[in-house]
OpenMM code with the backbone's topology and positions (N, CA, C; nanometers):
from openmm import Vec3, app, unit

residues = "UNK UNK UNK UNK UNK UNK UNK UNK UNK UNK UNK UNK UNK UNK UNK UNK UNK UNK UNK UNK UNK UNK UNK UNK UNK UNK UNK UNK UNK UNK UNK UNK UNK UNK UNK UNK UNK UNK UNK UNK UNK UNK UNK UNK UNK UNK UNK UNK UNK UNK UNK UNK UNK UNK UNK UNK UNK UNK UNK UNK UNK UNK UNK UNK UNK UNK UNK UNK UNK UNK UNK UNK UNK UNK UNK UNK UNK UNK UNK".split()
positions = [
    Vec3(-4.6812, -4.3065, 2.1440),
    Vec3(-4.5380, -4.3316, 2.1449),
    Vec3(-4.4651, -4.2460, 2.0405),
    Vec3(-4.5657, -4.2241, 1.8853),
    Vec3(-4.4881, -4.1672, 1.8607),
    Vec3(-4.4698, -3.9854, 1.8613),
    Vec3(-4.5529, -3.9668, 1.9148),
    Vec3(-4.5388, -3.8277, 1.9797),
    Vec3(-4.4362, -3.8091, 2.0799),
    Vec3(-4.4287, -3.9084, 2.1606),
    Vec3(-4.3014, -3.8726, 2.2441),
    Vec3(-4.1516, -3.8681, 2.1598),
    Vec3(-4.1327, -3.9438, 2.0899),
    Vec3(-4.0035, -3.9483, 2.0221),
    Vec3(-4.0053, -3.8451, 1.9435),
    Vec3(-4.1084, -3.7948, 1.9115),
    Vec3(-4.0629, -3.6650, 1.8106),
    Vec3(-3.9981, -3.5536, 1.9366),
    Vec3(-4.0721, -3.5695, 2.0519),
    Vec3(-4.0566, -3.4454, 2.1568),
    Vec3(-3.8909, -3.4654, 2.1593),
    Vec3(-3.8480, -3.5899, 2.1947),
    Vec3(-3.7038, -3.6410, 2.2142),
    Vec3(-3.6406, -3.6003, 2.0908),
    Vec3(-3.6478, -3.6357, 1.9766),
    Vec3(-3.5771, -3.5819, 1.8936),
    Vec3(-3.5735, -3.4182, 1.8515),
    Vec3(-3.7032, -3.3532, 1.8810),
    Vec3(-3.6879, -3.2116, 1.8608),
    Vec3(-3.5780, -3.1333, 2.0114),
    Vec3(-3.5952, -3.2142, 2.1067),
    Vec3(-3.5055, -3.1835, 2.2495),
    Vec3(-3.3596, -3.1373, 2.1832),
    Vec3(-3.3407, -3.2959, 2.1485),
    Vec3(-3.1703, -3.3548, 2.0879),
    Vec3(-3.0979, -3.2127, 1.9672),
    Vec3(-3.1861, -3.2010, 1.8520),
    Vec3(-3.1813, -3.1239, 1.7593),
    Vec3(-3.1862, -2.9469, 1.8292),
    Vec3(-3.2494, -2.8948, 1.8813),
    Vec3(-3.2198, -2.7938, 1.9693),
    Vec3(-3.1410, -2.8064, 2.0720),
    Vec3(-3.0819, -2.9252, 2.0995),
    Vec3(-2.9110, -2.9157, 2.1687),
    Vec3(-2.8478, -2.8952, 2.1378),
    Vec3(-2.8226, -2.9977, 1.9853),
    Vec3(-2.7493, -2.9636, 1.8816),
    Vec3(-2.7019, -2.8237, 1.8501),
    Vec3(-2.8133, -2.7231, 1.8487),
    Vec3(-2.7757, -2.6150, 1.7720),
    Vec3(-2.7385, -2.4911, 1.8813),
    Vec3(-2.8094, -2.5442, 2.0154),
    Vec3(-2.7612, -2.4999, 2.0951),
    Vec3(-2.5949, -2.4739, 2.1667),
    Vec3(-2.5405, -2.5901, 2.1646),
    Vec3(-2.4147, -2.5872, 2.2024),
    Vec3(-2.3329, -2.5100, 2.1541),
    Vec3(-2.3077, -2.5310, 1.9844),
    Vec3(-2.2401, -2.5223, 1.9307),
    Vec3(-2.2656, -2.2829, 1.9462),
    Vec3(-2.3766, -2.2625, 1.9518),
    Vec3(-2.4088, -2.1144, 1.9566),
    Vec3(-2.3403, -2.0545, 2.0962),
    Vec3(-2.3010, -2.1350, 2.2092),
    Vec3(-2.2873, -2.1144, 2.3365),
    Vec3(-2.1609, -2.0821, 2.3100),
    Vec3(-2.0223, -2.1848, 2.2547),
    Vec3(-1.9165, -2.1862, 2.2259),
    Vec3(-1.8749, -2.0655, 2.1433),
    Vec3(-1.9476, -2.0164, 2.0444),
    Vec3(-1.9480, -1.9214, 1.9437),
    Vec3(-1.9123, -1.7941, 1.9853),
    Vec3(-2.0553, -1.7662, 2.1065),
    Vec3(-2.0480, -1.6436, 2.1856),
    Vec3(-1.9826, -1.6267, 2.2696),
    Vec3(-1.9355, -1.7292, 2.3758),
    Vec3(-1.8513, -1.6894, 2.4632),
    Vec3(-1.6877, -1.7047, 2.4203),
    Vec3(-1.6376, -1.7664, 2.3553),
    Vec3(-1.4788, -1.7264, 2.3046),
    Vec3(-1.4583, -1.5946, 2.2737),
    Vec3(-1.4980, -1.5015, 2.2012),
    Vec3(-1.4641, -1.3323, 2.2421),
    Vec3(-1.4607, -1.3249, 2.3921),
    Vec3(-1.5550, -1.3293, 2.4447),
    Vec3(-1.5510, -1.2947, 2.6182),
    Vec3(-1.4215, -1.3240, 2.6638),
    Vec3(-1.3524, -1.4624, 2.6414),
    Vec3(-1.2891, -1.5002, 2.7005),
    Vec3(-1.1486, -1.4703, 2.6658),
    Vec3(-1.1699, -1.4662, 2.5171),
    Vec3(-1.0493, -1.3570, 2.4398),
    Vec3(-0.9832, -1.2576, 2.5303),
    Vec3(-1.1336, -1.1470, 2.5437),
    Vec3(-1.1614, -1.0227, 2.6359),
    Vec3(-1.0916, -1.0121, 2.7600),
    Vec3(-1.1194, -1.1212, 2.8177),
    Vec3(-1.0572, -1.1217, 2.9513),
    Vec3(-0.9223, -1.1505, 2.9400),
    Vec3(-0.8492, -1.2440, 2.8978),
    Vec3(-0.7500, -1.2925, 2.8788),
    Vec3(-0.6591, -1.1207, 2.8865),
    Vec3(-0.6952, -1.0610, 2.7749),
    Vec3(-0.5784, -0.9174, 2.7856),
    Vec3(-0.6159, -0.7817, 2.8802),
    Vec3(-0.7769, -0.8009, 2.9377),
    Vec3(-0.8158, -0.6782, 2.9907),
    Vec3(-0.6832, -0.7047, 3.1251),
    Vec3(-0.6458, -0.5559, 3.1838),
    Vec3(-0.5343, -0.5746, 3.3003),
    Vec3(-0.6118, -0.6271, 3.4321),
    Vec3(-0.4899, -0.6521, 3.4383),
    Vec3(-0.5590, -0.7044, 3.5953),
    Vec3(-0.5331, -0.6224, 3.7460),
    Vec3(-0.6286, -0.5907, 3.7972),
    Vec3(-0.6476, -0.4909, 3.9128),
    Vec3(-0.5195, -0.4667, 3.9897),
    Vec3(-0.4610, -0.5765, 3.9878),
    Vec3(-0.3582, -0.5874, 4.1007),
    Vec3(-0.1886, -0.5456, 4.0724),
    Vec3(-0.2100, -0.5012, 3.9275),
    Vec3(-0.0604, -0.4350, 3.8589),
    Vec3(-0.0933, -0.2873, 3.8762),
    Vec3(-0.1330, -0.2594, 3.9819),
    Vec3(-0.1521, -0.0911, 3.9975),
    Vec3(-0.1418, -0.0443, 4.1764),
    Vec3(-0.0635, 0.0204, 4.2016),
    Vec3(-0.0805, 0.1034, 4.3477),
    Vec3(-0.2085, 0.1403, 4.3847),
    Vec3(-0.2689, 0.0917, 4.4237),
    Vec3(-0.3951, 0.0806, 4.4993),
    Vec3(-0.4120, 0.1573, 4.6187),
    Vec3(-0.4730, 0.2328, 4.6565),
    Vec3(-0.4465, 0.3314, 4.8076),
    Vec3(-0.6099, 0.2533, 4.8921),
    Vec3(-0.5666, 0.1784, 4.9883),
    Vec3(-0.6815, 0.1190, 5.0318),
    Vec3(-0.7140, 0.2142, 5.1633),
    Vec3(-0.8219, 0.1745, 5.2040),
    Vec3(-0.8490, 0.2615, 5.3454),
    Vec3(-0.8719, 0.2096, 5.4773),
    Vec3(-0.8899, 0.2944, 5.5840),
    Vec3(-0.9048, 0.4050, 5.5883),
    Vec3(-0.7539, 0.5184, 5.5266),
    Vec3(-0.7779, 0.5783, 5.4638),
    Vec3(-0.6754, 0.6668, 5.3997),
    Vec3(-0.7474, 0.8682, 5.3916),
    Vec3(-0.6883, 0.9158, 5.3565),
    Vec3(-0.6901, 1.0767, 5.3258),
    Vec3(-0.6004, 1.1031, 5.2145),
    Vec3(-0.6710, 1.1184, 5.0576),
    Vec3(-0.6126, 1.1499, 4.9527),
    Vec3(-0.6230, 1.2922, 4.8885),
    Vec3(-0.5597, 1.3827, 4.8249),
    Vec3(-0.5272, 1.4774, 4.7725),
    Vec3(-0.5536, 1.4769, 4.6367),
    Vec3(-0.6750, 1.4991, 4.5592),
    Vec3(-0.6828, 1.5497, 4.4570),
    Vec3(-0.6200, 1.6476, 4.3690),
    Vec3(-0.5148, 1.6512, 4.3361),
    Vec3(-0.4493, 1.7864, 4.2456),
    Vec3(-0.4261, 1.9220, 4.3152),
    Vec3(-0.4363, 1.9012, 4.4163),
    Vec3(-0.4695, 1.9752, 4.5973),
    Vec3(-0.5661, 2.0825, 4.5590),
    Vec3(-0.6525, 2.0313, 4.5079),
    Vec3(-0.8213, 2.0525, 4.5072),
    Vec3(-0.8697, 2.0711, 4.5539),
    Vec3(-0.8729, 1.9255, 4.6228),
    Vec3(-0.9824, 1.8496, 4.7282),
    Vec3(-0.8949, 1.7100, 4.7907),
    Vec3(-0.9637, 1.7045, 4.8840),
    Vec3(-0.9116, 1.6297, 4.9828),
    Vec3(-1.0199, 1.5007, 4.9808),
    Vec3(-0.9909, 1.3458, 4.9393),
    Vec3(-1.1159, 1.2760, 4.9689),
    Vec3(-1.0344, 1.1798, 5.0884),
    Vec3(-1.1718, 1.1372, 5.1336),
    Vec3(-1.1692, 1.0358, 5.2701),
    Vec3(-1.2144, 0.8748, 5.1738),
    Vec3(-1.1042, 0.7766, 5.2122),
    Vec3(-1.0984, 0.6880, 5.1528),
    Vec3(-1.1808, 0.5737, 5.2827),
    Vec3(-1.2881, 0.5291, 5.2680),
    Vec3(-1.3034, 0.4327, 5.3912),
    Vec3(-1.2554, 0.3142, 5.4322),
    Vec3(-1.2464, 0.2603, 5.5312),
    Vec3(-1.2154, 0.0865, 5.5236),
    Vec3(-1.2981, 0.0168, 5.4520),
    Vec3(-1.2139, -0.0898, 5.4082),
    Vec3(-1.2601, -0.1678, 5.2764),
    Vec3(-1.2815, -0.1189, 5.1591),
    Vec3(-1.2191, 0.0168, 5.1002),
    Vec3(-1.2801, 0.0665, 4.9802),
    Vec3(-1.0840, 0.1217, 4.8959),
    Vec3(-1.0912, 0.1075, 4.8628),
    Vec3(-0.9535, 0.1850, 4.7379),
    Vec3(-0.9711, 0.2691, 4.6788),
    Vec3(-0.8818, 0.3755, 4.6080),
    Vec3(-0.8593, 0.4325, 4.5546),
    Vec3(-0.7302, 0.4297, 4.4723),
    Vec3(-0.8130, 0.4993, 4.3172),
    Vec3(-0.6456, 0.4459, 4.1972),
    Vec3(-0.5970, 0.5968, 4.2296),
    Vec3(-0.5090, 0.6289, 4.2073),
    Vec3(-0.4385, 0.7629, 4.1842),
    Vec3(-0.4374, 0.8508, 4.0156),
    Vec3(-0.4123, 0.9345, 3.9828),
    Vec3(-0.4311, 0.9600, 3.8490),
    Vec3(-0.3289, 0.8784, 3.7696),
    Vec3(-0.1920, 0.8903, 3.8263),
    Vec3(-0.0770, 0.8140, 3.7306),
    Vec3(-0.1273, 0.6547, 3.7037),
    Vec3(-0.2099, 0.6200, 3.8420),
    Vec3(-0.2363, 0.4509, 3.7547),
    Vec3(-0.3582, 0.4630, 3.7207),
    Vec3(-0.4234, 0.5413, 3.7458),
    Vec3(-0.5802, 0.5451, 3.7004),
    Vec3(-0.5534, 0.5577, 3.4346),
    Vec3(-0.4604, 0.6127, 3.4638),
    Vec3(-0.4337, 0.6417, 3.3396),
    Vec3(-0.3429, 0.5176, 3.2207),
    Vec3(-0.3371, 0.4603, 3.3327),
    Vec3(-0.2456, 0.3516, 3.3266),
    Vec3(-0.3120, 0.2513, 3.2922),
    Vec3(-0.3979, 0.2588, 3.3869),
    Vec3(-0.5276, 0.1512, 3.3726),
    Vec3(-0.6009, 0.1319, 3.2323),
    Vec3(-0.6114, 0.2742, 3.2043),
    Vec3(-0.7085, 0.3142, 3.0033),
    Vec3(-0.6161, 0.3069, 2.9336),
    Vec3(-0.4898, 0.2788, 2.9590),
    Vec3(-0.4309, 0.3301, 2.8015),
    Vec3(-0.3773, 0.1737, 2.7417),
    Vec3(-0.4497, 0.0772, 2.8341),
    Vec3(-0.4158, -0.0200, 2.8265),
    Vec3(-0.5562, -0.1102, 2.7360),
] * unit.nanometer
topology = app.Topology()
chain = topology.addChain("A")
for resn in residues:
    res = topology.addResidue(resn, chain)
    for name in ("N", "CA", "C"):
        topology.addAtom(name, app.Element.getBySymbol(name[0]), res)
């Protein structure tokens, strides 16, 4: 019996120290997210589309896929 209660109390005591480490690490993350931008404040070119690189190159945008442009692509980092 009393081997089991030690198991129970060593459980309890590594919860203990557990929780409180969980809370610790993830508040930056959530910091993080809170200001990173969000996808959807930018002109998005979805497809099927045909885009113009700097008239470079020409890319083929497929269905279901997007493309940022340079003006929001820049928009996107400086943020």
């Amino acid at each position: 019996m009393k081997n089991r209660n030690q198991g129970f109390i060593t459980f309890l005591l590594a919860l203990l120290l557990i929780i409180p480490l969980t809370h610790l690490f993830a508040s930056p993350i959530f910091a993080a997210s809170e200001t990173s931008p969000s996808p959807y404040e930018y002109d998005w070119i979805d497809g099927p589309a045909s885009v113009s690189l700097d008239n470079k190159a020409t890319l083929q945008i497929f269905k279901d896929h997007s493309f940022l442009d340079k003006a929001n692509t820049q928009a996107f980092y400086a943020k």
